[in-house]
N, C-alpha and C positions, 0 to 999 in steps of 0.2 A: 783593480783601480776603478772611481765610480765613473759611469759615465751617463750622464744624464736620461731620464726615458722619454722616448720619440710619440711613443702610443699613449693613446688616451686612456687608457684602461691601468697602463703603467705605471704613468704618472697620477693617477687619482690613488694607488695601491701605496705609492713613494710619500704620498701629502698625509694619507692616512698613518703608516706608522710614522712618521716621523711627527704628527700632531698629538699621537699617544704619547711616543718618544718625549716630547717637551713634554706633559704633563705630569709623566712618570719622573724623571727628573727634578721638576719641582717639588713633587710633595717625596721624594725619597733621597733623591741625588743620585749620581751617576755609578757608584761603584754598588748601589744597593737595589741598581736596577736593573734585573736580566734579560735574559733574552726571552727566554720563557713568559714572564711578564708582559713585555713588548706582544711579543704574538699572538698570548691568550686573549690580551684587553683589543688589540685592533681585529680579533678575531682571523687574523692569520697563521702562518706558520713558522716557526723561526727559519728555518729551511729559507724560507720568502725575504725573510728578513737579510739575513746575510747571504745569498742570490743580490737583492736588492744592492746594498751597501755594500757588504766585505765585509764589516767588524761595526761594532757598536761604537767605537771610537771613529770611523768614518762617517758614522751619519751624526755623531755631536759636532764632528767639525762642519759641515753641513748646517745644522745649525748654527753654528759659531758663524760661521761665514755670511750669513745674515743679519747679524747682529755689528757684525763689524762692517757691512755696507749700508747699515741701516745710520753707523756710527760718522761715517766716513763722510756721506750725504748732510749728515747733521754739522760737521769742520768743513765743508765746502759753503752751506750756507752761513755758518758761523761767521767764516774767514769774510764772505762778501757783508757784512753789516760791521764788523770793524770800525773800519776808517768813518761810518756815518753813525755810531754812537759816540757818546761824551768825553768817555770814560773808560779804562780799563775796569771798573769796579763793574759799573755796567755791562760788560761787556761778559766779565766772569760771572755775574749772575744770569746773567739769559743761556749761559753753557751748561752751567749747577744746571738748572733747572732741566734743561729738554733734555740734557746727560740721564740725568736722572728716570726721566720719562723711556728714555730709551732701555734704561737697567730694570727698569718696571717690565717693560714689553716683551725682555728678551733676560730673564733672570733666570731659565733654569740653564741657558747653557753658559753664560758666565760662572752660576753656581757651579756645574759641572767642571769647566774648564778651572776653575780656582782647586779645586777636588784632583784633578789630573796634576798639578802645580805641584800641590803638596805631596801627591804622592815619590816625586823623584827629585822636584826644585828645581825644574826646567821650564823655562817660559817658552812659550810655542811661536811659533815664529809669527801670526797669526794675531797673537796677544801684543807681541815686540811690535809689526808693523802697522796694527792702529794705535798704538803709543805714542808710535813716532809722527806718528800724522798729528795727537794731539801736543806732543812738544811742537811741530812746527808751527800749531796755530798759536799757542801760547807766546813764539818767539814773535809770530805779527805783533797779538798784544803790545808786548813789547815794544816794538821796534814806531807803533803807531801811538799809544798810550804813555810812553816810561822814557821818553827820549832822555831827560833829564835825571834820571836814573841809573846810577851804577850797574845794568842787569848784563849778566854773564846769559852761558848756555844751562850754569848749574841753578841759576835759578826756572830756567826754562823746564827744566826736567822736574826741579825739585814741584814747582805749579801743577804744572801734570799732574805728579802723582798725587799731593793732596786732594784733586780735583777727583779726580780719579777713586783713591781709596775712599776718600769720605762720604763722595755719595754710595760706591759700592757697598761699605759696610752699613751703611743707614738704611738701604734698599735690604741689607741679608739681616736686618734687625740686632745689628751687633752693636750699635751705638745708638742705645733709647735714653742715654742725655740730652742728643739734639734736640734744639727745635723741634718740634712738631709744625708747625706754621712753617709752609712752605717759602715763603715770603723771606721771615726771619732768618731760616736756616739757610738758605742759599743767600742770603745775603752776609750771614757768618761765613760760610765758604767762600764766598768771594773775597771779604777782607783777609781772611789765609793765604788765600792762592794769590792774589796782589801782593803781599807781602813777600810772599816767596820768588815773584817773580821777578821782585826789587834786588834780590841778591844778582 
C-alpha cells in the first residue's frame, strides 16, 4: 500500500519518476509503457520504482488523484460564481473552458485511465466520484438557471457527460470538426450541455 515519503531525498526520487511517469504516458499510453522505461529514462531502478509505488497502476492513480483534486477545486469554485452569473449558458461556458484547461494539464493520466476503462469496462471509482461531483454542480445549474424548466436528474447526468466527453475527446484529438476557436467551441458545448440539462 503507498504511503507517502517523509524524507527529502524520497520525495524528490517519488516527483522524479512519477514526472517521467506522466511524460512516458502521453507520448505512448499506459499499457505501452514499462517499467524498464520508467527506470531507464528517470535514471533509476525499477526495483526503486515498485519499492516506491507497488505497481505502475498505483502511481497512475497517484496521478489521477491529482487531476481529480485539481478537478474538484475547479466545481467548488465553479459552484461559488453560479448564482452571480446571468445565465446557465454562461455558466456552462466558463466550465468548457477551464474543464478543458484542466484535461490539457492533466491528459496523460486521463489518457491512461480511459486505456484502463477499455481494458475491462469498469469505471474506477475515482473517475465515478469526480463525475458525481460534476452532476451535482450541473444540478446547481439547474436548480439556479432552469427553474422554469422541465430538468430531471437525467438531464443532470446526461450534461455532465456531454461536458465531459466533448471536451475530453477534443483534448485526445478525436473530434477535429470542432471549433478550433476556443471561444466558439465552448460556446457550442455550452448550448449542448444547456440543452441537455433542460431534459
Amino acid at each position: 500500500m503507498y504511503k507517502s515519503p517523509k524524507q527529502l531525498r524520497a520525495q524528490e526520487t517519488e516527483r522524479a519518476f512519477l514526472s517521467v511517469f506522466r511524460q512516458l504516458l502521453a507520448e505512448r499510453g499506459f499499457a505501452r509503457t514499462s517499467l524498464e522505461d520508467i527506470a531507464t529514462r528517470s535514471e533509476q531502478t525499477r526495483s526503486a520504482f515498485l519499492s516506491r509505488f507497488g505497481s505502475k497502476k498505483a502511481a497512475l492513480f497517484l496521478l489521477f488523484d491529482e487531476y481529480c483534486a485539481a478537478g474538484s477545486d475547479l466545481m467548488r469554485q465553479s459552484s461559488r460564481q453560479v448564482q452571480d452569473l446571468p445565465d446557465a449558458k454562461t455558466c456552462v461556458h466558463l466550465m468548457s473552458a477551464s474543464f478543458e484547461r484542466r484535461l490539457i494539464d492533466h491528459f496523460a493520466s486521463n489518457r491512461a485511465m480511459h486505456e484502463l476503462y477499455l481494458e475491462d469496462l469498469q469505471v474506477n471509482e475515482r473517475t465515478q466520484r469526480i463525475f458525481m461531483e460534476l452532476v451535482e454542480l450541473m444540478r446547481l445549474v439547474q436548480r439556479h438557471h432552469l427553474r422554469s424548466e422541465p430538468c430531471t436528474d437525467a438531464g443532470a447526468f446526461s450534461a455532465a457527460q456531454v461536458l465531459v466527453t466533448t471536451n475530453y475527446n477534443y483534448v485526445l484529438k478525436a473530434m477535429p470538426g470542432l471549433a478550433r476557436d476556443p471561444s466558439i467551441r465552448h460556446e457550442m458545448i455550452a448550448r449542448m450541455v444547456v440543452e441537455a440539462l433542460k431534459f
